[in-house]
DOSEMAR-864439 format. One record per residue (C-alpha): y, z, x. Coordinates in Angstrom, 2 decimals. Example, Ala and Ser with C-alpha at 12.3 -4.5 7.8 and 13.67 -1.06 7.14 Angstrom:
<fikols>
<fikol><y>-4.50</y><z>7.80</z><x>12.30</x></fikol>
<fikol><y>-1.06</y><z>7.14</z><x>13.67</x></fikol>
</fikols>
This chain:
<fikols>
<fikol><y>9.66</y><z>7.29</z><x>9.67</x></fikol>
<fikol><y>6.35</y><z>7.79</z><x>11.83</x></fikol>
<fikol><y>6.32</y><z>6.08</z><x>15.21</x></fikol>
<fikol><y>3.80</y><z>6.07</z><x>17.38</x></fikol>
<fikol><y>5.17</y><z>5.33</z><x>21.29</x></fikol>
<fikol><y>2.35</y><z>3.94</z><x>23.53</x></fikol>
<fikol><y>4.18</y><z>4.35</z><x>26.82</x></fikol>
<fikol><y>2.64</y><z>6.17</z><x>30.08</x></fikol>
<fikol><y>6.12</y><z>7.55</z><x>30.79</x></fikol>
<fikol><y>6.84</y><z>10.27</z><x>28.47</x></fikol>
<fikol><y>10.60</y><z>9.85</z><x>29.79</x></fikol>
<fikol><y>10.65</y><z>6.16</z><x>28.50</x></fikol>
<fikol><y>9.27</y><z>7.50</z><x>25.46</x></fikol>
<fikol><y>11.88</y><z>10.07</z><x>25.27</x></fikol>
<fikol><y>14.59</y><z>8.04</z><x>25.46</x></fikol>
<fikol><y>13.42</y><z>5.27</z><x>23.14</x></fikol>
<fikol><y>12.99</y><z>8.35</z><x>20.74</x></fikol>
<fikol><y>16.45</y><z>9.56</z><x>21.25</x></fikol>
<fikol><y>17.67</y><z>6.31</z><x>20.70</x></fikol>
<fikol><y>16.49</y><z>6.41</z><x>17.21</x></fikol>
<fikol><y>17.56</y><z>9.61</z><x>16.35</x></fikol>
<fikol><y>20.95</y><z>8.42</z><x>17.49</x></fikol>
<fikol><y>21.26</y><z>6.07</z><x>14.76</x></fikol>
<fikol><y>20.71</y><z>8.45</z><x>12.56</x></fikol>
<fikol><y>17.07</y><z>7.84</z><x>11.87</x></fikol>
<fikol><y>15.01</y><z>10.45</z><x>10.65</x></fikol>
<fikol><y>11.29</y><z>10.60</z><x>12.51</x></fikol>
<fikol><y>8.05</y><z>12.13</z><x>13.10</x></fikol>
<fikol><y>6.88</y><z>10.54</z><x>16.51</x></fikol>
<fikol><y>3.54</y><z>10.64</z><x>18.29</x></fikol>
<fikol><y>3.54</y><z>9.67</z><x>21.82</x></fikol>
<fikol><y>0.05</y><z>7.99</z><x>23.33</x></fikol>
<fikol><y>-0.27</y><z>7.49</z><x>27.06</x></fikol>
<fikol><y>-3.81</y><z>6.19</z><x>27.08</x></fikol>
<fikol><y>-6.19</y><z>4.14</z><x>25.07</x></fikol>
<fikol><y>-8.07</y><z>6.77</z><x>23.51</x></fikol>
<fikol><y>-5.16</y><z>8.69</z><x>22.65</x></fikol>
<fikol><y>-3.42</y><z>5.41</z><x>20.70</x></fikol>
<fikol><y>-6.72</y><z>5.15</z><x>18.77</x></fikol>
<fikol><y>-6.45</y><z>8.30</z><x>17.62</x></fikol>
<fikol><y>-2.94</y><z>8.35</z><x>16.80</x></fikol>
<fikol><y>-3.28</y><z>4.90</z><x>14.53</x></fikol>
<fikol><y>-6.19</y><z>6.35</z><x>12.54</x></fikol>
<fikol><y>-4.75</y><z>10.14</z><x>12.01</x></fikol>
<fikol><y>-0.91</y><z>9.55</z><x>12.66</x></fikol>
<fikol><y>-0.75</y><z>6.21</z><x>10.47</x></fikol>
<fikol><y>2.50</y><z>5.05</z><x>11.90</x></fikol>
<fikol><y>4.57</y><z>2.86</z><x>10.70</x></fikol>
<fikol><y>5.70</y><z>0.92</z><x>13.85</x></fikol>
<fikol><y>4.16</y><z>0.98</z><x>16.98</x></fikol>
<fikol><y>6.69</y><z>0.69</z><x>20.15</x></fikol>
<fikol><y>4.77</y><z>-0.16</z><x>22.80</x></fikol>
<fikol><y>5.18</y><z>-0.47</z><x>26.61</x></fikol>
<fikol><y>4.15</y><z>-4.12</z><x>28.08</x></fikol>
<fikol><y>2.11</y><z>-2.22</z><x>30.95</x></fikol>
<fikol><y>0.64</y><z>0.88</z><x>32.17</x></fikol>
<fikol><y>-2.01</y><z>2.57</z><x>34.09</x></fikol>
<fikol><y>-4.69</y><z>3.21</z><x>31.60</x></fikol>
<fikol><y>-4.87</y><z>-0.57</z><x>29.82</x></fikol>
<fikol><y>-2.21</y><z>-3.22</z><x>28.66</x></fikol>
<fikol><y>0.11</y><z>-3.94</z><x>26.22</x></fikol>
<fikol><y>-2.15</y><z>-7.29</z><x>24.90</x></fikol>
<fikol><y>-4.98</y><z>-4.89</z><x>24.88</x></fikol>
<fikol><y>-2.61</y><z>-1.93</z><x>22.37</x></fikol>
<fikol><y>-2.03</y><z>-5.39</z><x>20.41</x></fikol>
<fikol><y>-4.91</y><z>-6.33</z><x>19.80</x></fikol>
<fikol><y>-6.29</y><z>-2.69</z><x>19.04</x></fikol>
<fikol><y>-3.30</y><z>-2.45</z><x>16.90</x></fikol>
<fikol><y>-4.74</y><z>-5.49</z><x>15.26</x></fikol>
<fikol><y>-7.88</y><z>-4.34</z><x>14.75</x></fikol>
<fikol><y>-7.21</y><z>-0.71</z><x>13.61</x></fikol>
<fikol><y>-3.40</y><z>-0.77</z><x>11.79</x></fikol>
<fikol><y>-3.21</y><z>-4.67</z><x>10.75</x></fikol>
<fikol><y>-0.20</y><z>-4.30</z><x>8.94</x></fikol>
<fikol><y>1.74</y><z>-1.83</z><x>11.49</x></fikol>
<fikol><y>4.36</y><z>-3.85</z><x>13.57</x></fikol>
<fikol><y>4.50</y><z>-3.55</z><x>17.08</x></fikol>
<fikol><y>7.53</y><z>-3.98</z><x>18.90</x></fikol>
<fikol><y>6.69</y><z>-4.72</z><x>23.18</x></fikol>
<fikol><y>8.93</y><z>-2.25</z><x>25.17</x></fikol>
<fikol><y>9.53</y><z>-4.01</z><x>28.26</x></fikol>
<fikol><y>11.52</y><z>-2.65</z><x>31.46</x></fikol>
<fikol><y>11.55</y><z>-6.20</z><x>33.02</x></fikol>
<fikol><y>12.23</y><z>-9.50</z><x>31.63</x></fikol>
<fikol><y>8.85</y><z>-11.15</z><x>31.35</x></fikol>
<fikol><y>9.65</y><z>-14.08</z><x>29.76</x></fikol>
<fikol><y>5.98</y><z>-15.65</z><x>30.03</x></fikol>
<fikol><y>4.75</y><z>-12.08</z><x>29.10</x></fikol>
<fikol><y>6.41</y><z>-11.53</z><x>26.15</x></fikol>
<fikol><y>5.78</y><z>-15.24</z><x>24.70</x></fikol>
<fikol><y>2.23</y><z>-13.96</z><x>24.79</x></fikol>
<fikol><y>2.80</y><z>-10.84</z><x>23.65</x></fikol>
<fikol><y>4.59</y><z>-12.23</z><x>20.77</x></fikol>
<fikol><y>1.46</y><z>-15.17</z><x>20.28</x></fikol>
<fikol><y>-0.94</y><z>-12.05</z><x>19.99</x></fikol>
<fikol><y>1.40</y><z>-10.37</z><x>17.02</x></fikol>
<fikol><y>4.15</y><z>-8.36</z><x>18.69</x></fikol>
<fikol><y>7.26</y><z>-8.62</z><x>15.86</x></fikol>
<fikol><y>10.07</y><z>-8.11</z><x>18.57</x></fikol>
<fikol><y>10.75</y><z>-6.83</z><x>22.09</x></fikol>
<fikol><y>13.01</y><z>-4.56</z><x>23.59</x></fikol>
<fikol><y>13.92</y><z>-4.38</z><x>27.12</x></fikol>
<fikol><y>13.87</y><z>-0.69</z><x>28.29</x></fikol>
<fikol><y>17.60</y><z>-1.10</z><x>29.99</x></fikol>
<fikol><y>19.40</y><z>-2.21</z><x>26.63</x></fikol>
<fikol><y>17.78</y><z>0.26</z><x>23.93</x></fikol>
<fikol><y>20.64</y><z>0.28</z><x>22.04</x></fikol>
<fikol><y>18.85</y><z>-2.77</z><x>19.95</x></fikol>
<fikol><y>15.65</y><z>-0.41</z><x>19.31</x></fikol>
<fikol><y>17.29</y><z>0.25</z><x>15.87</x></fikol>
<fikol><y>17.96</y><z>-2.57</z><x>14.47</x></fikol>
<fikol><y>14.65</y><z>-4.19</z><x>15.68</x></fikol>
<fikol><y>12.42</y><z>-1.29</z><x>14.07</x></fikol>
<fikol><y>14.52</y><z>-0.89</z><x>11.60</x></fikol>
<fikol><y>14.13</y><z>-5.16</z><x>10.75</x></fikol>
<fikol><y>10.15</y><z>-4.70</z><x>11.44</x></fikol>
<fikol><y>9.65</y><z>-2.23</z><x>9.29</x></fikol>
<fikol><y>11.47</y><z>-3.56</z><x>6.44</x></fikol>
<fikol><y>9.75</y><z>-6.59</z><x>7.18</x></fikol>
<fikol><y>6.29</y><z>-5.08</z><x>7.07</x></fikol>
<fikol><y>8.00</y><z>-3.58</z><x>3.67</x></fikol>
<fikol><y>8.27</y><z>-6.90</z><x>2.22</x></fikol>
<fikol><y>5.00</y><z>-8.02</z><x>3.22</x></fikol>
<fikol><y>3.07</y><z>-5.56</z><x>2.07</x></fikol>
<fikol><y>4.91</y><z>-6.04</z><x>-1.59</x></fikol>
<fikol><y>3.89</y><z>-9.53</z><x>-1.10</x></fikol>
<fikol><y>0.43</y><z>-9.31</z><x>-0.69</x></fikol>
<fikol><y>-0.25</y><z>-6.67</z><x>-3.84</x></fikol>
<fikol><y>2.15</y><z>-8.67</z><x>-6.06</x></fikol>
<fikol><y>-0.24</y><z>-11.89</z><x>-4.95</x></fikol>
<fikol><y>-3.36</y><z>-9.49</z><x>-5.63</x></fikol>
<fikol><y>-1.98</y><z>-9.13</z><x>-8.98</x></fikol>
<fikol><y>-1.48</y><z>-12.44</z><x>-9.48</x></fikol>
<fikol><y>-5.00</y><z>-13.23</z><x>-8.43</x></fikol>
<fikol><y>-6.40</y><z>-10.29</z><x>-10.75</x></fikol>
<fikol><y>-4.46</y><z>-12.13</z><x>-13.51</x></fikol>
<fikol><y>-5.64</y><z>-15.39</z><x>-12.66</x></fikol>
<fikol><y>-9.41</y><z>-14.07</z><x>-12.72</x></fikol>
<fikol><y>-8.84</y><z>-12.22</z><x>-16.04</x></fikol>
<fikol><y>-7.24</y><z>-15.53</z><x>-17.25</x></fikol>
<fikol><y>-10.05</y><z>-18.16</z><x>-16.34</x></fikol>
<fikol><y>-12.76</y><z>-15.40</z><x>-17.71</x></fikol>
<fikol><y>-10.93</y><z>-15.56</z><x>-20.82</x></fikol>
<fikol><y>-10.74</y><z>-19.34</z><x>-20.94</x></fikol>
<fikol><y>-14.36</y><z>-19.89</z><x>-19.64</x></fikol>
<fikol><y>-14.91</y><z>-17.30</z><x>-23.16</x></fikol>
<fikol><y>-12.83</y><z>-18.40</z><x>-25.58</x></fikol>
<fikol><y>-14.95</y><z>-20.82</z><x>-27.78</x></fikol>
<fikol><y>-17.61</y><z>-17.75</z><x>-28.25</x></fikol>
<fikol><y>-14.67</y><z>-15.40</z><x>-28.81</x></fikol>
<fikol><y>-13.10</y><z>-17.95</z><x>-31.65</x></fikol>
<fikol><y>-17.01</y><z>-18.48</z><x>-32.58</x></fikol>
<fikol><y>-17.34</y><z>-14.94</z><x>-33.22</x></fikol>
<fikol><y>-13.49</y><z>-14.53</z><x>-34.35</x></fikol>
<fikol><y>-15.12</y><z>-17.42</z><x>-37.01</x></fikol>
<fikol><y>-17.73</y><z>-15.52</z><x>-38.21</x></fikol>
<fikol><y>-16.44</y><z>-12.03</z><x>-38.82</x></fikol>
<fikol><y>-13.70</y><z>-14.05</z><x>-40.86</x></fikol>
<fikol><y>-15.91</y><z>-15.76</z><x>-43.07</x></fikol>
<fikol><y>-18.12</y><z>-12.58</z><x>-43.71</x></fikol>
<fikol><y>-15.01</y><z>-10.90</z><x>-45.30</x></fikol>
<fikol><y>-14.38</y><z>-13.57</z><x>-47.80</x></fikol>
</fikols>
Protein backbone atom coordinates (compact mmCIF):
# COMPACT_ATOMS: atom_id res chain seq x y z
CA UNK A 1 0.00 0.00 0.00
CA UNK A 2 1.49 3.58 -0.91
CA UNK A 3 1.12 6.25 1.75
CA UNK A 4 2.08 9.42 1.51
CA UNK A 5 2.69 11.12 5.31
CA UNK A 6 2.42 14.97 5.19
CA UNK A 7 3.83 15.60 8.64
CA UNK A 8 6.82 18.21 9.44
CA UNK A 9 8.09 15.75 12.05
CA UNK A 10 9.73 12.95 10.38
CA UNK A 11 9.53 11.22 13.99
CA UNK A 12 5.63 11.48 13.91
CA UNK A 13 5.89 10.15 10.58
CA UNK A 14 8.02 7.39 11.72
CA UNK A 15 5.99 6.18 14.15
CA UNK A 16 2.66 6.39 12.31
CA UNK A 17 4.70 4.26 9.73
CA UNK A 18 5.75 1.74 12.21
CA UNK A 19 2.44 1.50 13.36
CA UNK A 20 1.36 0.12 10.12
CA UNK A 21 3.96 -2.15 9.59
CA UNK A 22 3.00 -3.50 12.98
CA UNK A 23 -0.19 -4.74 11.80
CA UNK A 24 1.28 -6.45 9.41
CA UNK A 25 0.74 -4.08 6.54
CA UNK A 26 2.88 -4.16 3.72
CA UNK A 27 3.98 -0.37 2.39
CA UNK A 28 5.86 1.86 0.24
CA UNK A 29 5.69 5.32 2.11
CA UNK A 30 6.68 8.81 1.00
CA UNK A 31 7.04 11.32 3.64
CA UNK A 32 6.28 15.28 2.61
CA UNK A 33 7.18 18.00 5.06
CA UNK A 34 6.25 20.94 2.90
CA UNK A 35 3.80 22.00 0.29
CA UNK A 36 5.83 21.57 -2.64
CA UNK A 37 7.08 18.37 -1.62
CA UNK A 38 3.21 16.88 -1.07
CA UNK A 39 2.52 18.11 -4.63
CA UNK A 40 5.02 16.25 -5.90
CA UNK A 41 4.50 13.20 -4.04
CA UNK A 42 0.50 13.06 -5.12
CA UNK A 43 1.36 13.46 -8.82
CA UNK A 44 4.59 10.95 -8.98
CA UNK A 45 3.98 8.78 -5.74
CA UNK A 46 0.08 8.29 -6.44
CA UNK A 47 -0.74 7.21 -2.96
CA UNK A 48 -3.36 5.63 -1.89
CA UNK A 49 -4.12 7.39 1.46
CA UNK A 50 -2.83 10.45 2.55
CA UNK A 51 -2.15 10.72 6.55
CA UNK A 52 -1.85 14.01 7.23
CA UNK A 53 -0.80 16.21 10.20
CA UNK A 54 -3.59 18.97 11.26
CA UNK A 55 -0.64 21.67 11.43
CA UNK A 56 2.79 22.56 10.60
CA UNK A 57 5.26 25.15 9.74
CA UNK A 58 5.16 25.31 6.02
CA UNK A 59 1.03 25.46 5.47
CA UNK A 60 -2.06 23.62 7.06
CA UNK A 61 -3.78 20.64 7.14
CA UNK A 62 -7.21 22.44 5.36
CA UNK A 63 -4.76 23.73 2.88
CA UNK A 64 -3.09 19.56 2.18
CA UNK A 65 -7.05 18.96 1.95
CA UNK A 66 -7.93 20.92 -0.26
CA UNK A 67 -4.71 20.33 -2.51
CA UNK A 68 -5.48 16.78 -1.96
CA UNK A 69 -8.78 17.69 -3.46
CA UNK A 70 -7.66 19.27 -6.23
CA UNK A 71 -4.75 16.99 -7.31
CA UNK A 72 -5.74 13.12 -5.91
CA UNK A 73 -9.76 13.51 -5.68
CA UNK A 74 -10.29 10.10 -4.91
CA UNK A 75 -7.23 9.57 -2.33
CA UNK A 76 -8.56 9.61 1.34
CA UNK A 77 -7.04 11.63 3.80
CA UNK A 78 -7.01 10.73 7.24
CA UNK A 79 -6.10 14.25 9.77
CA UNK A 80 -3.26 13.16 12.18
CA UNK A 81 -3.83 15.19 15.09
CA UNK A 82 -1.57 15.37 18.39
CA UNK A 83 -4.32 17.40 20.24
CA UNK A 84 -7.94 17.03 20.44
CA UNK A 85 -9.31 19.77 18.25
CA UNK A 86 -12.67 19.08 18.32
CA UNK A 87 -13.76 22.36 16.28
CA UNK A 88 -10.68 21.58 14.04
CA UNK A 89 -11.35 18.36 13.05
CA UNK A 90 -15.27 19.02 12.38
CA UNK A 91 -13.78 21.24 9.72
CA UNK A 92 -11.33 19.18 8.67
CA UNK A 93 -13.79 16.50 8.22
CA UNK A 94 -16.46 19.32 6.33
CA UNK A 95 -13.49 19.91 3.81
CA UNK A 96 -13.17 15.87 3.03
CA UNK A 97 -10.90 14.33 5.67
CA UNK A 98 -12.40 10.41 5.93
CA UNK A 99 -11.16 9.95 9.64
CA UNK A 100 -8.76 11.28 12.28
CA UNK A 101 -6.28 9.93 14.40
CA UNK A 102 -4.92 11.45 17.42
CA UNK A 103 -1.07 11.10 17.43
CA UNK A 104 -1.12 9.63 21.27
CA UNK A 105 -3.50 6.56 20.44
CA UNK A 106 -2.04 5.27 16.93
CA UNK A 107 -2.91 2.03 17.61
CA UNK A 108 -6.37 2.92 15.56
CA UNK A 109 -4.16 4.10 12.41
CA UNK A 110 -4.90 0.56 11.04
CA UNK A 111 -8.08 0.04 11.12
CA UNK A 112 -8.90 3.67 10.01
CA UNK A 113 -6.61 3.38 6.74
CA UNK A 114 -7.29 0.20 6.42
CA UNK A 115 -11.53 1.23 6.45
CA UNK A 116 -10.56 4.38 4.07
CA UNK A 117 -9.00 2.64 1.72
CA UNK A 118 -11.39 -0.05 1.30
CA UNK A 119 -13.82 2.55 1.24
CA UNK A 120 -12.18 4.51 -1.54
CA UNK A 121 -12.13 0.69 -3.02
CA UNK A 122 -15.76 0.59 -3.13
CA UNK A 123 -16.20 3.89 -4.48
CA UNK A 124 -14.18 3.82 -7.13
CA UNK A 125 -16.08 0.34 -8.27
CA UNK A 126 -19.07 2.43 -7.91
CA UNK A 127 -18.46 5.10 -10.08
CA UNK A 128 -17.08 2.81 -13.27
CA UNK A 129 -19.92 0.30 -12.72
CA UNK A 130 -22.34 3.68 -12.94
CA UNK A 131 -20.11 4.76 -16.07
CA UNK A 132 -21.08 1.56 -17.50
CA UNK A 133 -24.38 1.88 -16.80
CA UNK A 134 -24.47 5.30 -18.35
CA UNK A 135 -22.46 3.96 -21.54
CA UNK A 136 -25.31 1.39 -21.71
CA UNK A 137 -27.94 3.75 -21.27
CA UNK A 138 -26.46 6.01 -24.20
CA UNK A 139 -25.97 2.96 -26.48
CA UNK A 140 -29.60 2.05 -25.51
CA UNK A 141 -31.50 5.43 -26.28
CA UNK A 142 -29.22 5.68 -29.68
CA UNK A 143 -30.63 2.46 -30.52
CA UNK A 144 -34.20 3.38 -29.69
CA UNK A 145 -33.97 6.97 -31.18
CA UNK A 146 -32.78 4.37 -34.53
CA UNK A 147 -34.83 1.68 -34.52
CA UNK A 148 -37.71 2.54 -37.01
CA UNK A 149 -34.82 3.22 -39.82
CA UNK A 150 -33.06 0.07 -38.66
CA UNK A 151 -36.57 -2.09 -39.00
CA UNK A 152 -37.10 0.29 -42.24
CA UNK A 153 -34.01 -0.94 -43.65
CA UNK A 154 -34.33 -4.52 -41.84
CA UNK A 155 -37.85 -4.16 -44.20
CA UNK A 156 -36.31 -3.62 -47.24
CA UNK A 157 -33.38 -5.99 -47.50
CA UNK A 158 -36.20 -8.62 -46.58
CA UNK A 159 -38.41 -7.91 -49.28
CA UNK A 160 -35.52 -7.69 -51.91
CA UNK A 161 -34.76 -11.42 -51.21
CA UNK A 162 -38.19 -12.65 -51.93
Amino acid sequence: MKVLIVDDSRLDAELAARELKRAGMALQVRVATREREFRSALEEFAPEVILCDSSFRDFDGLSALRIGGELAPTTPVIFLTGTVGVERTIVAMRHGAVDYVLKRNLKRLPDAVKRATEDAREKAARRAAEAELEAMREWMTALLENVDSVLSSFSLREMRYH
